[in-house]
VODRENDREN-407038 format. One record per residue (C-alpha): residue number from 1; z, x, y. Coordinates in nm, 2 decimals, m for minus. Layout:
BEGIN
   fimi       pz       px       py
    NUM        Z        X        Y
...
This chain:
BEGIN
   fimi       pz       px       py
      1     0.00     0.00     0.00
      2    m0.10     0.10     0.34
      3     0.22     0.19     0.54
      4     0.18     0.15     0.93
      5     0.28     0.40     1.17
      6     0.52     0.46     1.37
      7     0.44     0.49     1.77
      8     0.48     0.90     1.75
      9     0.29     0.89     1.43
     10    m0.04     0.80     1.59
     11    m0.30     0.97     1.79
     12    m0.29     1.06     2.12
     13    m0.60     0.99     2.24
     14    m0.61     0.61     2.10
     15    m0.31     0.55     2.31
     16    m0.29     0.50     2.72
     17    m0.21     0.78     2.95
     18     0.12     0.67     3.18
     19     0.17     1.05     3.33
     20    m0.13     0.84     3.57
     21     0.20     0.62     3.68
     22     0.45     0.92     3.70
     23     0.53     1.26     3.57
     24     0.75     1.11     3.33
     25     1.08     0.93     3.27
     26     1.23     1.11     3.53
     27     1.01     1.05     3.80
     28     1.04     0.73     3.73
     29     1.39     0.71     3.74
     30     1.37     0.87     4.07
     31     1.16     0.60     4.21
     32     1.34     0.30     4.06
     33     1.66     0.46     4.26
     34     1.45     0.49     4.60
     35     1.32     0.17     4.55
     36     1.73     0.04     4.56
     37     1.83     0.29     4.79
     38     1.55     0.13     5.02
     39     1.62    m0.19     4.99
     40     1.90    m0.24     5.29
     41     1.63    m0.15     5.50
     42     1.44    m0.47     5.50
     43     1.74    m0.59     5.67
     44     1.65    m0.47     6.02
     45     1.41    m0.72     6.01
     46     1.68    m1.02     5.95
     47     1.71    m1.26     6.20
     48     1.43    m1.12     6.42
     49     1.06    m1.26     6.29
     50     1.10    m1.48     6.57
     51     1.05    m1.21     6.80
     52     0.67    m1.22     6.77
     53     0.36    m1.12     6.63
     54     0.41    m0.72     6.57
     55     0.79    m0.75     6.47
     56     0.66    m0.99     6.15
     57     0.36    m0.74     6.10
     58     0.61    m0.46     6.11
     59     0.76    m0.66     5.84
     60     0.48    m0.73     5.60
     61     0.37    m0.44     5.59
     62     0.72    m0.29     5.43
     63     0.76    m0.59     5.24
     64     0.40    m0.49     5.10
     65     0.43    m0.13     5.07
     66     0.77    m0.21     4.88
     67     0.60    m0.47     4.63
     68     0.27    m0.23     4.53
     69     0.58     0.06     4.46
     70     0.78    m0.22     4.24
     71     0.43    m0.28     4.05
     72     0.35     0.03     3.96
     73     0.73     0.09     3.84
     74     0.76    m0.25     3.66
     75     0.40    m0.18     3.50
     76     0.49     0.19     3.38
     77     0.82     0.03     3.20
     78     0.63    m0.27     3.06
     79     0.34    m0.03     2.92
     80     0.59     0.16     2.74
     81     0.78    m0.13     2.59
     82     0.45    m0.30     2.50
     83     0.38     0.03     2.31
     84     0.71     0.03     2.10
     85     0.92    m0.29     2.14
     86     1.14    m0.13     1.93
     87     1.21     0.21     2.12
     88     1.55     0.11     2.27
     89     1.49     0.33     2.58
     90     1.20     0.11     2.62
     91     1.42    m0.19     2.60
     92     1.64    m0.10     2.86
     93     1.39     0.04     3.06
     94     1.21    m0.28     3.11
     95     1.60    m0.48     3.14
     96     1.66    m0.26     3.44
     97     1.33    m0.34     3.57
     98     1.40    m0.68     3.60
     99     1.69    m0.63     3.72
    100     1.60    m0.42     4.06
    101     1.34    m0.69     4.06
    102     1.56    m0.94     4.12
    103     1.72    m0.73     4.36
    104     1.42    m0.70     4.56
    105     1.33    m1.10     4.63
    106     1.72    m1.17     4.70
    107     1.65    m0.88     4.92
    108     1.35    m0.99     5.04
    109     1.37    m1.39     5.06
    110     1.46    m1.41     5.39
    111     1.17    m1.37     5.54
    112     1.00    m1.72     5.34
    113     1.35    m1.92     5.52
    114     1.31    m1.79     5.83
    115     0.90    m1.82     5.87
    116     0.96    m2.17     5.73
    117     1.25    m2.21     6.00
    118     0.99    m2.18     6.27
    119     0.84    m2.38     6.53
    120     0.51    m2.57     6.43
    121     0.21    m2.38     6.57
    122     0.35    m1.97     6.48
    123     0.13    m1.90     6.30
    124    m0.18    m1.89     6.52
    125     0.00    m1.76     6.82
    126     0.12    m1.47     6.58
    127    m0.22    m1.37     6.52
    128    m0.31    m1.42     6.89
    129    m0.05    m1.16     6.98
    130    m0.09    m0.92     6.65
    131    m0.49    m0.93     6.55
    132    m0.37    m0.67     6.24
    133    m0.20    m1.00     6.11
    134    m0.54    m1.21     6.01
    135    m0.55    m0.99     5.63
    136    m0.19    m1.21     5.57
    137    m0.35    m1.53     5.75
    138    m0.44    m1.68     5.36
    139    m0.09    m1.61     5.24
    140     0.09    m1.74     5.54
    141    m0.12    m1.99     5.53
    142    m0.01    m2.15     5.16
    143     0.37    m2.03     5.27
    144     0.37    m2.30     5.48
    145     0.21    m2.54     5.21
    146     0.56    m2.47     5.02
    147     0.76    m2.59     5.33
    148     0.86    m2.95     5.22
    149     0.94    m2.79     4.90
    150     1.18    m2.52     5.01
    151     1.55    m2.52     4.95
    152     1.80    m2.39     5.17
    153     1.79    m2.00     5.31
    154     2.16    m1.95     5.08
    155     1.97    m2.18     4.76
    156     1.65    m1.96     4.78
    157     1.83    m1.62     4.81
    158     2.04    m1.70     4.49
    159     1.77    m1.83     4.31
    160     1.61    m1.52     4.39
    161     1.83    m1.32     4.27
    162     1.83    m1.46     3.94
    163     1.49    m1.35     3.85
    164     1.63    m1.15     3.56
    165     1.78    m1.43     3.41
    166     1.53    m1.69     3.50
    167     1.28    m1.44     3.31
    168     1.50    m1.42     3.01
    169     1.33    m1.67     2.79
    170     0.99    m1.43     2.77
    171     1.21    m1.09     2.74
    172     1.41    m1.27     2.42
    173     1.07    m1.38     2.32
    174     0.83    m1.07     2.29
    175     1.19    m0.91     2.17
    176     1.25    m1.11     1.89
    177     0.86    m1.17     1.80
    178     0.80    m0.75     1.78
    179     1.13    m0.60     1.74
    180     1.27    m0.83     1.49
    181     1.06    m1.00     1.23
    182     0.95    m0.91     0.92
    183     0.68    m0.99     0.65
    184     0.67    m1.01     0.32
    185     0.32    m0.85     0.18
    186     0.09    m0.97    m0.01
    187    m0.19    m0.92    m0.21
    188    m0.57    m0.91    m0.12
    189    m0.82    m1.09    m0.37
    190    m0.82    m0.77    m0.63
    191    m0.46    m0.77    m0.64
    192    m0.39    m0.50    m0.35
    193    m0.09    m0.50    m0.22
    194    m0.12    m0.55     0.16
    195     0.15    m0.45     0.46
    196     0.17    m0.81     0.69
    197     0.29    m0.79     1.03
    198     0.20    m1.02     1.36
    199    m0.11    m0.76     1.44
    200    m0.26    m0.74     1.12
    201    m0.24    m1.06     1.08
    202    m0.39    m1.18     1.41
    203    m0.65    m0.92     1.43
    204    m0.74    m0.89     1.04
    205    m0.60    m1.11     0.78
    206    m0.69    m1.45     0.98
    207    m1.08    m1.34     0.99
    208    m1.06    m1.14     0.61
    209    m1.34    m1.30     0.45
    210    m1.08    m1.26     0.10
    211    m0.97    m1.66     0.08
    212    m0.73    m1.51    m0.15
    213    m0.57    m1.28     0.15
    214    m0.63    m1.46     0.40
    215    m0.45    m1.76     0.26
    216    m0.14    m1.55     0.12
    217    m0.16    m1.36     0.45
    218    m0.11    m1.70     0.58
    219     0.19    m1.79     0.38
    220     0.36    m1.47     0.42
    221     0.33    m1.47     0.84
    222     0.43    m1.87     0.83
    223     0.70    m1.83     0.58
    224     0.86    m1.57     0.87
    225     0.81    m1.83     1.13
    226     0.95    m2.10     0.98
    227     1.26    m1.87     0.97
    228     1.32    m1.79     1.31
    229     1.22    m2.16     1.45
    230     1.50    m2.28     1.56
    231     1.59    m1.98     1.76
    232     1.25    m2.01     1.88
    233     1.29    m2.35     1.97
    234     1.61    m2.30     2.17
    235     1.42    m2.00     2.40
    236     1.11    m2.26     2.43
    237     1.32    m2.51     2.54
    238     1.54    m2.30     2.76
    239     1.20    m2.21     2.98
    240     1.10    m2.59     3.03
    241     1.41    m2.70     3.10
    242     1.43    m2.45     3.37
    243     1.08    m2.58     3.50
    244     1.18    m2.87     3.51
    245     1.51    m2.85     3.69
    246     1.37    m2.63     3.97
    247     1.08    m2.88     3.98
    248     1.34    m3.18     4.04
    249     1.54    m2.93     4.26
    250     1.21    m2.91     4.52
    251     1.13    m3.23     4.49
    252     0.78    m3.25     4.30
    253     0.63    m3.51     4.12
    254     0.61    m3.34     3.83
    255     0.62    m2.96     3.65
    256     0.23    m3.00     3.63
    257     0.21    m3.01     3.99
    258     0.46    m2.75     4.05
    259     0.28    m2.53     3.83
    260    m0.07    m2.59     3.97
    261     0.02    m2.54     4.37
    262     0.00    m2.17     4.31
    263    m0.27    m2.17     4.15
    264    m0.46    m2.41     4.42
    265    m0.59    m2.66     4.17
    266    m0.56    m3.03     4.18
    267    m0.42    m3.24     3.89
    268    m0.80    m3.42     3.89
    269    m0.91    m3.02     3.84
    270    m0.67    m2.94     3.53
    271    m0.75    m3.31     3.39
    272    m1.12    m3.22     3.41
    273    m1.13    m2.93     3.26
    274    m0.79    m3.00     2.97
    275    m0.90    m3.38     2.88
    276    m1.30    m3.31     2.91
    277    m1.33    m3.03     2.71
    278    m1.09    m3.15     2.43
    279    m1.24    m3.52     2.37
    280    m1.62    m3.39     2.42
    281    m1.57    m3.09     2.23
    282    m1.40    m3.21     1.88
    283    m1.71    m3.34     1.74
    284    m1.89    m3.00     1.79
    285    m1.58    m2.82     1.63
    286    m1.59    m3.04     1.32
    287    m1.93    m2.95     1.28
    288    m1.86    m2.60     1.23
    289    m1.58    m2.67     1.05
    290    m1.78    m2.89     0.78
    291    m2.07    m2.60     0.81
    292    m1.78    m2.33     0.74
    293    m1.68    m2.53     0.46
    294    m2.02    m2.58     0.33
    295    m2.10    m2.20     0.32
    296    m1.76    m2.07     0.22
    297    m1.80    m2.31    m0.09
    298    m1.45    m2.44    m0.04
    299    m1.36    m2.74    m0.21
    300    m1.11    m2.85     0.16
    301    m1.11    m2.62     0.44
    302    m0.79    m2.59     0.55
    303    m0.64    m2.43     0.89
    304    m0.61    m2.11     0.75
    305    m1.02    m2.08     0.66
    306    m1.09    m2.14     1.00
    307    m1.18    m1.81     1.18
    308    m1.33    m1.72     0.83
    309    m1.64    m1.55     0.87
    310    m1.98    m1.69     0.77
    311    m2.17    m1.38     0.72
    312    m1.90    m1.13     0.65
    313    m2.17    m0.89     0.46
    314    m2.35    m0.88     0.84
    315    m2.07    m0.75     1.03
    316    m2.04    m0.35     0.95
    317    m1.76    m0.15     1.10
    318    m1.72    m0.07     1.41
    319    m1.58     0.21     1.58
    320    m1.42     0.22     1.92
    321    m1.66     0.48     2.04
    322    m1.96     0.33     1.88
    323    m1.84    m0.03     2.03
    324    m1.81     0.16     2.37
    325    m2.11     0.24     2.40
    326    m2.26    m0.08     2.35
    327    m2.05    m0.24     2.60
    328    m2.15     0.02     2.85
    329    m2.52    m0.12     2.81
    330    m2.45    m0.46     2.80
    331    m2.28    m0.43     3.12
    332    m2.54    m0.22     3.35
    333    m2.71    m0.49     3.47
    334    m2.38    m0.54     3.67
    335    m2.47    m0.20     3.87
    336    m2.38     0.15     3.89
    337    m2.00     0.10     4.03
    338    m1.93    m0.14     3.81
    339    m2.06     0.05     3.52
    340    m1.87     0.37     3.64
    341    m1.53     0.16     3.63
    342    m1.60     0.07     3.31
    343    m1.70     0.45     3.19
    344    m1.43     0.58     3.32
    345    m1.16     0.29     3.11
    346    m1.30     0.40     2.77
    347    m1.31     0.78     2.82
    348    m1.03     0.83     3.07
    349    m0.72     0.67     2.83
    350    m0.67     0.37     3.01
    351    m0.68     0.16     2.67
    352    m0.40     0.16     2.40
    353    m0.61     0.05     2.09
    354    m0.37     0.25     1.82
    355    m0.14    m0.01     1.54
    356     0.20     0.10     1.54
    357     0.49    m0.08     1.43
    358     0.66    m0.23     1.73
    359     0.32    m0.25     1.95
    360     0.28    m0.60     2.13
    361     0.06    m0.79     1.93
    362    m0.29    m0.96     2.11
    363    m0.47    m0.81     2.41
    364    m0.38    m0.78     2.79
    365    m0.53    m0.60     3.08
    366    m0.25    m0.49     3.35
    367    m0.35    m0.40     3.69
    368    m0.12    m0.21     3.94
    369    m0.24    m0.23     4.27
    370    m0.17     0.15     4.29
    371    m0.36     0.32     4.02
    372    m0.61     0.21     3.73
    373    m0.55    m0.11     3.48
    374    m0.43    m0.02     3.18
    375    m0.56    m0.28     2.85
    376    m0.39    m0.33     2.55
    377    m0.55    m0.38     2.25
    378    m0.54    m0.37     1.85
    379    m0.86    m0.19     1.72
    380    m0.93    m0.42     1.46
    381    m1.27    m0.22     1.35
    382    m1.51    m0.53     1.38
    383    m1.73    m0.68     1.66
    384    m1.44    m0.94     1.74
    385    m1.22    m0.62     1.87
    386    m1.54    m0.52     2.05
    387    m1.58    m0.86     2.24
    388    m1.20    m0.85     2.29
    389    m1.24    m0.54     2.40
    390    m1.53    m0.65     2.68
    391    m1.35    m0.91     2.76
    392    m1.01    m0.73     2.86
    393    m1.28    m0.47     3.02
    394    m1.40    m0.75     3.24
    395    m1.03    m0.80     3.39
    396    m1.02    m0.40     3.47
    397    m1.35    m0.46     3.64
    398    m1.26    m0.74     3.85
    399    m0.96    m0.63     3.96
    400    m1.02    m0.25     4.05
    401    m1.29    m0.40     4.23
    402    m1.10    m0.65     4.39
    403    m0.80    m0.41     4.53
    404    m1.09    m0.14     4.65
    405    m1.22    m0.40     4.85
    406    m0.89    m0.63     4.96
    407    m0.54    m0.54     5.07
    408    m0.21    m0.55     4.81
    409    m0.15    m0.95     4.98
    410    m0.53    m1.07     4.94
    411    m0.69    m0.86     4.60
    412    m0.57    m1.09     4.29
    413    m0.70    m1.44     4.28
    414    m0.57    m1.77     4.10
    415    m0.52    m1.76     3.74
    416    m0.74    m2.06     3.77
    417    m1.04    m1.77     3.84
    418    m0.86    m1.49     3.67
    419    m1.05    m1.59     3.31
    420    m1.42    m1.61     3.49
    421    m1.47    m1.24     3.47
    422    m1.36    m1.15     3.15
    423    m1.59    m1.42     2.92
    424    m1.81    m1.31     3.17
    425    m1.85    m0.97     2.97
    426    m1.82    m1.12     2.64
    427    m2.17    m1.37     2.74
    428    m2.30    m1.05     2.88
    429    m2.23    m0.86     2.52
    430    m2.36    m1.17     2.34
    431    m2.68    m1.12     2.50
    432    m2.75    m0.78     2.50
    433    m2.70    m0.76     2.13
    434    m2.97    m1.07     2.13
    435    m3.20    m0.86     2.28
    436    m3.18    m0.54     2.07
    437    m3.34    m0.76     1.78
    438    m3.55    m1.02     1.68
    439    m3.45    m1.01     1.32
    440    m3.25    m1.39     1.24
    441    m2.96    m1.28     1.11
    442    m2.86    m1.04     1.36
    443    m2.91    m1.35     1.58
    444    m2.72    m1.57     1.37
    445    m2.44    m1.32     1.35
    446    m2.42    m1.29     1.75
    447    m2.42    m1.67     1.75
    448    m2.15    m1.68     1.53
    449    m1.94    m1.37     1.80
    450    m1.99    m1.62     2.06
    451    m1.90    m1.90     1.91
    452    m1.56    m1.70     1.83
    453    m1.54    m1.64     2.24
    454    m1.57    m2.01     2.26
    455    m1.36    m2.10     2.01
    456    m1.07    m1.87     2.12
    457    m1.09    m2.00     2.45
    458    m1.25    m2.38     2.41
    459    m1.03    m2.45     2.12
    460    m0.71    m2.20     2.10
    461    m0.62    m2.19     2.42
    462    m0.71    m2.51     2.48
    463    m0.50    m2.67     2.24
    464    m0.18    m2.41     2.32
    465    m0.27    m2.65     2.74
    466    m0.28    m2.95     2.53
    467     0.10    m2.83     2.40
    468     0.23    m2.79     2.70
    469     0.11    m3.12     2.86
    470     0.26    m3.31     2.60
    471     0.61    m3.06     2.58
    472     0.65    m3.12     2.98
    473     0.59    m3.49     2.92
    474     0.86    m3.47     2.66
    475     1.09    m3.28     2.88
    476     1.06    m3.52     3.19
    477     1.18    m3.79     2.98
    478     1.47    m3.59     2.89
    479     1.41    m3.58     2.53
    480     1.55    m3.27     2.36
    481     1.27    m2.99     2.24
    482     1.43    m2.93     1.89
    483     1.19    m2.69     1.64
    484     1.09    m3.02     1.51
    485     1.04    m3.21     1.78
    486     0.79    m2.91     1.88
    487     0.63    m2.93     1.56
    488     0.58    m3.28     1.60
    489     0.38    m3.25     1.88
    490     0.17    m2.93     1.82
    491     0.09    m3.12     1.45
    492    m0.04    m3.41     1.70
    493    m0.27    m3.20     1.84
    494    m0.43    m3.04     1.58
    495    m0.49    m3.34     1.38
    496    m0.60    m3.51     1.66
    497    m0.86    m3.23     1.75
    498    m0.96    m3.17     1.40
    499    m0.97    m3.51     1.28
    500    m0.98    m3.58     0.86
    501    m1.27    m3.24     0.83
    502    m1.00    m3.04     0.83
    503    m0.67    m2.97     0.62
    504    m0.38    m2.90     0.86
    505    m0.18    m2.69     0.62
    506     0.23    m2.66     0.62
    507     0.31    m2.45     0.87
    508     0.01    m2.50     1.08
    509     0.23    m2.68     1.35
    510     0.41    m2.34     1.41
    511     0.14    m2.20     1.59
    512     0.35    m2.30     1.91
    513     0.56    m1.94     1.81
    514     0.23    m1.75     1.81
    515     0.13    m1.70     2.22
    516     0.38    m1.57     2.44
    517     0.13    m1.81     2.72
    518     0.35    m2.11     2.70
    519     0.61    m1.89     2.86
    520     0.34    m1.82     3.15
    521     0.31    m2.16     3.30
    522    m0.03    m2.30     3.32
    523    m0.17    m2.07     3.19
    524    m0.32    m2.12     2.85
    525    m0.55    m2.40     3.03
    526    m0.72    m2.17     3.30
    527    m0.91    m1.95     3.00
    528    m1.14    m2.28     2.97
    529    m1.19    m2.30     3.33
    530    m1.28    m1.92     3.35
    531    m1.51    m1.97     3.06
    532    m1.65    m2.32     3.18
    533    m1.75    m2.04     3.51
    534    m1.89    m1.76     3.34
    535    m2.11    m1.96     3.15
    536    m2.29    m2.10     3.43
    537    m2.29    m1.80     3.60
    538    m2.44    m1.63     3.33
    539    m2.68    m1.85     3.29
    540    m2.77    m1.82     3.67
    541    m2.83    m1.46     3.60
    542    m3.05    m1.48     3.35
    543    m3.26    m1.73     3.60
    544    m3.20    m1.57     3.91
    545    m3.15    m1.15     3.81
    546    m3.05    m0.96     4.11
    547    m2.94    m1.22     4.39
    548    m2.73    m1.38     4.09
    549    m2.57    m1.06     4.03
    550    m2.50    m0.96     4.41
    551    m2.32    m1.30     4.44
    552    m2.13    m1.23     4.13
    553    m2.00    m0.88     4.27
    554    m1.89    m0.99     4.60
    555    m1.72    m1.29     4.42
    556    m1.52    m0.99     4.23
    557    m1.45    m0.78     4.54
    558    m1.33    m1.10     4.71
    559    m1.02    m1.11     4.54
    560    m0.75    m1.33     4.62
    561    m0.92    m1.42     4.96
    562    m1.05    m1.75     4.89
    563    m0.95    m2.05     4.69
    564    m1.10    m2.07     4.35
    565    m1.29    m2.35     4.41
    566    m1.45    m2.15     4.72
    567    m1.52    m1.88     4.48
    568    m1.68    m2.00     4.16
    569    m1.88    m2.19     4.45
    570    m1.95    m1.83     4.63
    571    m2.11    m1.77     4.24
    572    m2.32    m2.07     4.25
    573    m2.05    m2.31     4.04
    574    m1.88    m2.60     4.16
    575    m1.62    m2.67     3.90
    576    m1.50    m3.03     4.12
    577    m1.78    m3.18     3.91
    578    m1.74    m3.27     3.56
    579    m2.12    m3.15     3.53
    580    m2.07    m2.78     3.48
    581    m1.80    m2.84     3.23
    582    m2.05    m3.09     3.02
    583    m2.27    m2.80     3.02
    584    m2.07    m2.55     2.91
    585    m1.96    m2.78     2.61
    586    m2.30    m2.92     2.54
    587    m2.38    m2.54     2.53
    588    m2.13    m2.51     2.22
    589    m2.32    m2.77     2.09
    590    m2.64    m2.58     2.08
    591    m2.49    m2.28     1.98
    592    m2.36    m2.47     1.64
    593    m2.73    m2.67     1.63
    594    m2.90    m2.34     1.61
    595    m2.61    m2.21     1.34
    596    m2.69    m2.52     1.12
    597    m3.06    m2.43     1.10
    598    m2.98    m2.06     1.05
    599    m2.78    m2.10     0.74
């Protein structure tokens, strides 16, 4: 049996490079204690923002320089931790963290009350006085948005400086889900014994085209979640409830709309994209499902079988070089700066793509405003890593891009947007490797890659915004959000989505443990709208070439500048009308039309 590795165990170079944040441990000690040390000096700005225009500059601009410093600390002790959750350096590396964190908005909250506190009209007579002010005009400007919901200056301040605790439902969490469990092995379809952890499972096992492992890979990694439910449950519970109250405490109708006034969307825009996707969409799904069945030769296809490939004798292994290469020239056609960004992430060690015991399991890109992203990733040694890979490639791009070209205040946009760019490399992958060949089954095979995209953000995610709809709805009618009560609901929504085609097997209704999104807020949702984006774009730029393109870069170096509805619009989308989102599922549709004729 293969044994994994510990984090020292592995190889260098297929791990990031955080001497790019600091020296070392010690340097960053010594910043996290400057970063204290300066905190009392925000306070010379207490009590005096009424003074004018160049007094709150003054201020913003330390309140920003201190921020992008906090950043690039918090990111260096998050890297490590999501390295080796088990180091216990690492551990109380990233407790402290969020504990000088904390300090910092207590610190810092004053200057939301006392902004609030003013006179109606400030704003523009600031800027009047103090031109340098217009970069913060945007985030002034939804400040004020939050007035009727702000609590007192003494309310806002402790809640502030309770961030630690408030964030302490994710931290036990991603704690308990990489440092504690454990899974039994199992054994493959010729009766090799196999090593089962939440990585190997997510990036290998679930897609093994072995029924045999895949399906006691399946039992082994449910059997261990079934186990720590209730503890599960309890944290789960603990984050909505304190959504909830804080949502009472400022008055708002509901969590969902608490939740979407940071990110700028409307309830009509999260219903558009969460109910329209998931009623139009099933009958597609099913489809593939019966189609998957069909070609498998399964008597039932069951939950398990689903990511089961169709034509696992087409997809040859994959290194990370060999899979970087081909990204590089799927992704020219965004330009030469754009291509250097991404030369420069795969030979420069700004991905992690090792498997080590203790590693956070999935993919993330993290962007300090200060330095280069860093992505996380499992190198899985199949196309599917190499699409994950573009995708978490497309976040680096956008947002390297976006704090070139923006200050810290204006450069990240809403996570309604943030999902755009990244699918956007995955369509632009999908149809390179379309080009490179006219043979059918190489076509078939990228059909099916896509259709994985789609499926991980169409139908996963999706589903995990489905969740949380119903879990709020639960919570606002104070019921209690027991490990059953949770797997009530998530069994609702897969039978609901899947219909009688396919077999929701024990244990599928845990799937609520698997994504550490539902402790993100509304998140889960915004990959569909991202997607629902990029698909239209990329379809503009196979119409349109260059001008599409052009309008797709400045859209990237915008940033946070503009609403998202102003910027899939500066790409040539409007996402307030249900027609782009028909599209992009209708698009599904054809992608599984084409699949049926294939096979």
């Amino acid at each position: 049996m293969k044994e994994r590795k510990r984090r020292d165990q592995v190889e260098p170079q297929s791990t990031w490079n955080l001497a790019d944040l600091y020296a070392g441990d010690e340097a960053w000690e010594a910043e996290m204690t400057s970063i204290v040390e300066s905190l009392p000096s925000m306070g010379r700005f207490q009590g005096k923002l009424h003074e004018g225009g160049s007094r709150l500059l003054e201020c913003l601009e330390a309140q920003e320089a201190l921020h992008i410093r906090l950043l690039r600390a918090a990111t260096y002790a998050r890297l490590q931790l999501s390295g080796d959750g088990t180091n216990p350096a690492y551990q109380a590396n990233s407790t402290r963290v969020g504990d000088v964190a904390a300090q910092a908005e207590a610190a810092l909250s004053f200057i939301r009350s006392e902004l609030l506190e003013l006179a109606d009209g400030w704003l523009e007579r600031y800027i009047g006085e103090e031109p340098k002010l217009e970069p913060f005009r945007k985030s002034l400007t939804e400040l004020l948005e939050t007035k009727p919901r702000r609590l007192q200056a003494e309310t806002e301040a402790a809640l502030a400086s309770l961030g630690e605790v408030m964030g302490a439902p994710y931290t036990i969490y991603q704690r308990s889900k990489l440092s504690d469990m454990s899974f039994s092995s199992v054994e493959d379809g010729e009766g090799v014994t196999r090593p089962v952890s939440f990585a190997l499972y997510e990036t290998d096992y679930e897609l093994s085209p072995d029924t045999v492992l895949r399906r006691n890979a399946y039992q082994s990694f449910t059997g261990t979640l079934e186990s720590y439910q209730n503890t599960f449950a309890a944290v789960y519970a603990a984050e909505v409830k304190k959504q909830t109250v804080i949502s009472r405490l400022r008055g708002y109708e509901s969590v969902t709309h608490m939740l979407l006034q940071p990110q700028q969307v409307t309830i009509p825009m999260y219903h558009n994209i969460l109910d329209m996707i998931r009623t139009e969409l099933a009958p597609h799904m099913r489809r593939l499902a019966r189609l998957k069945q069909r070609v498998l030769g399964l008597d039932h296809i069951r939950f398990c079988d689903l990511k089961a490939p169709l034509d696992p004798e087409f997809s040859p292994s994959v290194t990370f070089e060999e899979a970087g290469r081909t990204i590089l020239d799927a992704l020219r056609v965004l330009g030469p700066e754009y291509t250097e960004l991404m030369e420069q992430a795969l030979t420069g060690r700004w991905i992690d793509y090792a498997d080590n015991i203790g590693k956070s399991t999935g993919a993330f890109c993290s962007s300090p405003y200060s330095t280069h992203s860093y992505i996380l990733i499992t190198w899985a040694g199949n196309m599917r890593s190499a699409f994950t890979l573009a995708h978490e490639l497309g976040h680096a791009g956008h947002l390297m891009l976006a704090a070139r070209n923006q200050r810290y205040t204006n450069f990240r946009p809403s996570t309604y947007f943030i999902e755009a760019p990244s699918t956007m490399n995955e369509l632009l992958l999908a149809r390179h490797l379309m080009e490179q060949s006219d043979d059918p089954r190489l076509k078939r095979w990228v059909i099916l890659q896509l259709l994985n995209t789609y499926y991980h953000n169409f139908v996963t995610h999706l589903l995990e915004g489905d969740m949380q709809s119903r879990v709020y709805e639960a919570a606002e009618a104070d019921k209690a959000l027991t490990a059953k009560k949770l797997r009530e609901l998530k069994g609702s929504v897969l039978s609901e989505f899947w219909g009688d085609v396919v077999d929701i097997d024990a244990g599928a209704e845990l799937t609520w443990m698997r994504q550490p999104h539902y402790y993100l807020g509304l998140y889960p949702y915004t990959y569909a709208a991202g997607l629902t984006a990029s698909t239209a774009v990329a379809g503009l730029i196979r119409e349109e070439g260059q001008p599409a393109v052009d309008r797709w870069l400045d859209v990237l170096k915008a940033g946070g500048t503009m609403r998202p509805l102003e910027l899939m619009k500066l790409a040539g989308v409007d996402l307030s009308e249900p027609q782009p989102i028909r599209s992009a599922v209708a698009y599904v549709g054809s992608l599984i039309d084409e699949l049926e004729q294939l096979f």
